[in-house]
KEGU-84176 format. One line per field, with one value per residue (C-alpha): x, y, z. Coordinates in pm, whole numbers. Each point is the difference from the previous one (the first is absolute). Layout:
BEGIN
X	X ...
Y	Y ...
Z	Z ...
***
This chain:
BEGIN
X	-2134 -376 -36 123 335 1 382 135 341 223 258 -187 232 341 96 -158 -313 -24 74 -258 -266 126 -141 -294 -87 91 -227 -246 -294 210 87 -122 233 -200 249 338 247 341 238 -89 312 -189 -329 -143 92 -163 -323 -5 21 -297 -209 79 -90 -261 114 -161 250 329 251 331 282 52 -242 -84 -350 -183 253 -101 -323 49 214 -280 -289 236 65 -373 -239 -305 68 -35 334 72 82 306 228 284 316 291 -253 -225 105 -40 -355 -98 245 -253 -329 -49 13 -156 281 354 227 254 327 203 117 376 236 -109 -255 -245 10 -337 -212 155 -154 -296 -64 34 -196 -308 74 64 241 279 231 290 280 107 269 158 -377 77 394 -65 -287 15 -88 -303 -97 14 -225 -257 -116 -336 35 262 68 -148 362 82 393 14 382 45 291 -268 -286 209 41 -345 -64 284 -129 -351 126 182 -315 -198 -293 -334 -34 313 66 -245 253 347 131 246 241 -15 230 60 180 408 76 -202 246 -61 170 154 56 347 -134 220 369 -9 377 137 270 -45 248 -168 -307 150 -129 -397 -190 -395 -14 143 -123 -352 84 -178 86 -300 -275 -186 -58 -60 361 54 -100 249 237 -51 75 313 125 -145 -189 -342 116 78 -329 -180 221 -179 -363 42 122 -345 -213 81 115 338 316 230 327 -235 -108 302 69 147 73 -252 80 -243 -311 -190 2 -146 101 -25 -91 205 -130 120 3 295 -262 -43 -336 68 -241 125 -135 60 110 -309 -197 -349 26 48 -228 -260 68 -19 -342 -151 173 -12 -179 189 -128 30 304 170 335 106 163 363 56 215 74 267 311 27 285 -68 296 31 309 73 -26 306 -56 332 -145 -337 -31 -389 -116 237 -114 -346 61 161 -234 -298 200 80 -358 -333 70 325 -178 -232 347 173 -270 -85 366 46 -303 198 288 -120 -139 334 186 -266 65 361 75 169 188 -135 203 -71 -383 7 376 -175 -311 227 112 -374 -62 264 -98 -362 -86 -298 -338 -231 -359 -65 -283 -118 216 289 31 -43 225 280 -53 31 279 173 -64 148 318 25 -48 325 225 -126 101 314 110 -94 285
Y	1042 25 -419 -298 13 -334 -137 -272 -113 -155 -242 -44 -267 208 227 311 -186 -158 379 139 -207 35 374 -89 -216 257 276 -247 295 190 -274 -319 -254 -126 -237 -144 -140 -166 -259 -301 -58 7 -139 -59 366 89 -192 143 384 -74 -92 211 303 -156 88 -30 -148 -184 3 -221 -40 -344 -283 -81 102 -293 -17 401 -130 -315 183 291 -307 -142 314 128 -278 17 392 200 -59 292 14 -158 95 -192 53 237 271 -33 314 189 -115 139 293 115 -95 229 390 154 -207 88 -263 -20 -162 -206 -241 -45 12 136 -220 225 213 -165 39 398 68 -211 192 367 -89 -71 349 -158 145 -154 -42 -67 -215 -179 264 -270 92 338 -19 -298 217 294 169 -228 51 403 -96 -152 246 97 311 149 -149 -329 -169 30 -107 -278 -20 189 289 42 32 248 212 -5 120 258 150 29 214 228 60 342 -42 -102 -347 -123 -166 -274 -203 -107 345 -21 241 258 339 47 -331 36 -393 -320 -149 -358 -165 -351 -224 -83 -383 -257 58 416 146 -362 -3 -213 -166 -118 -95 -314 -265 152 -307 35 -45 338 215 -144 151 345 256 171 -153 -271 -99 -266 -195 178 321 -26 -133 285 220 -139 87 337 -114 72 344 22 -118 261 276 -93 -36 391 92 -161 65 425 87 131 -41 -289 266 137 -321 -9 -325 -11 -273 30 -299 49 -30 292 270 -130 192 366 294 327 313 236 256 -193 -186 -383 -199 -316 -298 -190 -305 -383 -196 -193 -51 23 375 65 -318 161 351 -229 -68 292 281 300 -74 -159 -284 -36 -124 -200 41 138 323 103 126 308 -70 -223 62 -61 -3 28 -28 57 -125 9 -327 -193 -31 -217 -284 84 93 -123 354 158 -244 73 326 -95 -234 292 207 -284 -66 -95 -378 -32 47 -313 -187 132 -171 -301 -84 86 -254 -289 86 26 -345 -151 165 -157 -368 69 37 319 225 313 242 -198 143 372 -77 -224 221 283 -196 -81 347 76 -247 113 252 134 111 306 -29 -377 -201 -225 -290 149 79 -377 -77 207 -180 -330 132 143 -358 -201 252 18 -380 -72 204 -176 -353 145 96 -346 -156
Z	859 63 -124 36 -272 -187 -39 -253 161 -254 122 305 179 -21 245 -151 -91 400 121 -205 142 379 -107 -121 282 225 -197 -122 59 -308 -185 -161 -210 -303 -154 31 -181 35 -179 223 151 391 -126 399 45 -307 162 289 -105 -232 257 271 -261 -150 -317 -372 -225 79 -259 10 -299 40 -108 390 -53 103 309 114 -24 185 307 -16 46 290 208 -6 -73 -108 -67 -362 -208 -223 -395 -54 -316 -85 -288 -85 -30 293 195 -328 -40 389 -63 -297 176 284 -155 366 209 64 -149 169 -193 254 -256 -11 -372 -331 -46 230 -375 -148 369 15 -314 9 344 -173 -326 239 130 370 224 18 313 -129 203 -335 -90 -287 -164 -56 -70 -286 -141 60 -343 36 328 -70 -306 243 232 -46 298 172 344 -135 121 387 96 226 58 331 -198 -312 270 179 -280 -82 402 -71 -309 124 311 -284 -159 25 -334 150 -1 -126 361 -134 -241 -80 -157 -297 -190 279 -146 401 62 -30 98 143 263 -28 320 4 355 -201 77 215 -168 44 37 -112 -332 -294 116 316 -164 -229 141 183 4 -70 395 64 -298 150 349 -12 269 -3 -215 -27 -392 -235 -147 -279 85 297 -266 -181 332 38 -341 -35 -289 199 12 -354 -101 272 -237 -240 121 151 -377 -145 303 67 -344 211 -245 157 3 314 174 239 224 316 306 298 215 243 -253 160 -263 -300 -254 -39 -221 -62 -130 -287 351 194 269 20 122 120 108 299 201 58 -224 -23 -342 136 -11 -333 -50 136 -197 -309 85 120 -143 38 356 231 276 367 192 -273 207 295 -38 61 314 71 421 -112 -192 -348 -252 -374 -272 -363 -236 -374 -132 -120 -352 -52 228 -115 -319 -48 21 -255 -283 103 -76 -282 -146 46 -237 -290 -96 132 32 147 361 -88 -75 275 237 -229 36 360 47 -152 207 313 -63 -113 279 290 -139 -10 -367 -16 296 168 -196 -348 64 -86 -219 -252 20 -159 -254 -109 13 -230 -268 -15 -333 153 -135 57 -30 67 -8 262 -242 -35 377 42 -298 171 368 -146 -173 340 147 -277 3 377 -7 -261 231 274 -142 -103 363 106 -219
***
């Protein structure tokens, strides 16, 4: 980069969001952050990132306006307080102001849609950690580019695919974006951590509390994306975002168990060879490939080290305990909005099961059954993508209440 890169980071206080601007800080003569935005859940955190980036706008969901302003006033007195935008469609506002920044979509849920569209309509780049965005609208997303490469994978497997394609490539200058609907490419290999309850029975998982599904053995995430983890339901919606992302049919995106979380996914050629991208699992790398790609930054992580030993393993996954992926997969192949219901209703039961309204198992069980009464549409507008979440709520919601009786 031969400037200063201006970055928008959307959903600023979550753990993407705080990552992202641990690398900003850390490259702060590459990059700038113009504006943030959040929901205002950690107002005083809000506060304090604002100042210490010095940023132009604030934005925060909630109507706590006044009170970002007030904690901003307290924690730097006497210093400039930026724009602050307030409502349901704050982060969609900055999202659509900046078109020379990266946006980068940290938000969490479906509802990081609007500010994923807003972001590519200004012709922005957009970062894009909000996988939900892409899965609910995907037809509409595809709609929305204005150049190719405009959307960079956050989520460390899509981000390694994008590092593995790239290394496959021999056309002049094709190394310089996210490459889709390669004719060389035989599978992606999209590789799963199998989550806290890997080799365990249905049986044996009857009665996980929220506790436990929370207890990650290798990453650190936000609850309902470790939720989500636990399930397999994170992977299913990853199948999905490498099916709209690299144009790749989903009967070749292949999934398979890593434990260790140090090959991130992996591509393999029509010729019989596999590329694979390996390294911590920490976010900040592909973070930082988010916001600088195709160039790459200093130091973001300490490489692995070959002196020692190291053992990596691969398994199938058990599709009978975990059967998220499968109606992924199936859901991709019924019409273009059964993927936003099979997120919409996961969101509803992930938040039933962590107040203790429905069991473990009852997640990804009732979320076949919504599945299965959905007619599906092709083509749909902006509405009818929010008709049909509603919808997958409302559904997933009834079930829910029934189990409780």
């Amino acid at each position: 980069m031969s400037s200063c890169r201006q970055v928008v980071v959307l959903g600023s206080t979550g753990s993407i969001g705080t990552q992202a601007l641990d690398v900003v800080s850390q490259h702060s003569d590459r990059l700038r952050v113009v504006a943030l935005a959040a929901g205002g859940g950690n107002i005083e955190l809000l506060a304090r990132q604002a100042i210490d980036h010095e940023v132009e706008v604030v934005a925060v969901a909630s109507r706590r306006g006044s009170e970002l302003r007030d904690a901003i006033s307290a924690l730097a007195p006497g210093g400039k307080i930026p724009q602050i935008i307030e409502g349901h469609d704050a982060a969609t506002q900055i999202a659509g102001s900046f078109p020379d920044a990266v946006v980068l979509n940290g938000i969490t849920g479906g509802v990081g849609l609007a500010p994923t569209l807003a972001a590519l309509n200004a012709g922005s780049v957009l970062a894009l950690a909000n996988k939900e965005s892409l899965v609910v609208g995907g037809p509409l997303v595809r709609e929305a580019l204005r150049f190719p490469g405009q959307v960079v994978p956050v989520d460390s497997e899509h981000s390694a695919i994008a590092q593995a394609l790239a290394s496959g490539i021999h056309e002049k200058g094709l190394t310089s974006r996210v490459v889709t609907g390669r004719t060389e490419v035989a599978d992606l290999v999209l590789t799963a951590s199998g989550g806290p309850f890997r080799g365990q029975s249905r049986a044996q998982l009857a009665d996980v509390t929220p506790a436990q599904a929370l207890a990650h053995p290798t990453w650190n995430m936000g609850p309902v994306v470790t939720i989500n983890s636990s399930t397999l339901v994170n992977k299913g919606l990853e199948l999905i975002e490498a099916y709209l992302l690299f144009d790749v049919d989903p009967d070749h995106i292949v999934t398979t168990v890593h434990p260790q979380s140090i090959v991130h996914s992996m591509v393999t050629w029509k010729d019989g060879a596999t590329t694979l991208q390996a390294s911590p699992p920490d976010m900040r790398l592909p973070i930082a490939l988010g916001l600088t790609w195709p160039e790459r930054l200093d130091t973001i992580e300490k490489p692995l080290t070959w002196s020692t030993f190291h053992k990596w393993t691969f398994e199938p996954i058990d599709l009978v305990t975990f059967p998220a992926v499968k109606l992924a997969r199936m859901a991709v192949s019924e019409s273009q909005t059964h993927p936003a219901v099979y997120n919409a209703a996961n969101e509803a039961l992930v938040d039933a099961f962590l107040v203790g309204r429905i069991r473990w198992l009852d997640i990804v069980d009732i979320l076949a059954d919504v599945l299965e009464a959905h007619d599906g549409t092709d083509h749909p507008s902006l509405e009818t993508i929010r008709h049909v979440q509603e919808w997958a709520r409302t559904t997933a919601e009834a079930r829910i209440h029934a189990k409780e009786r």
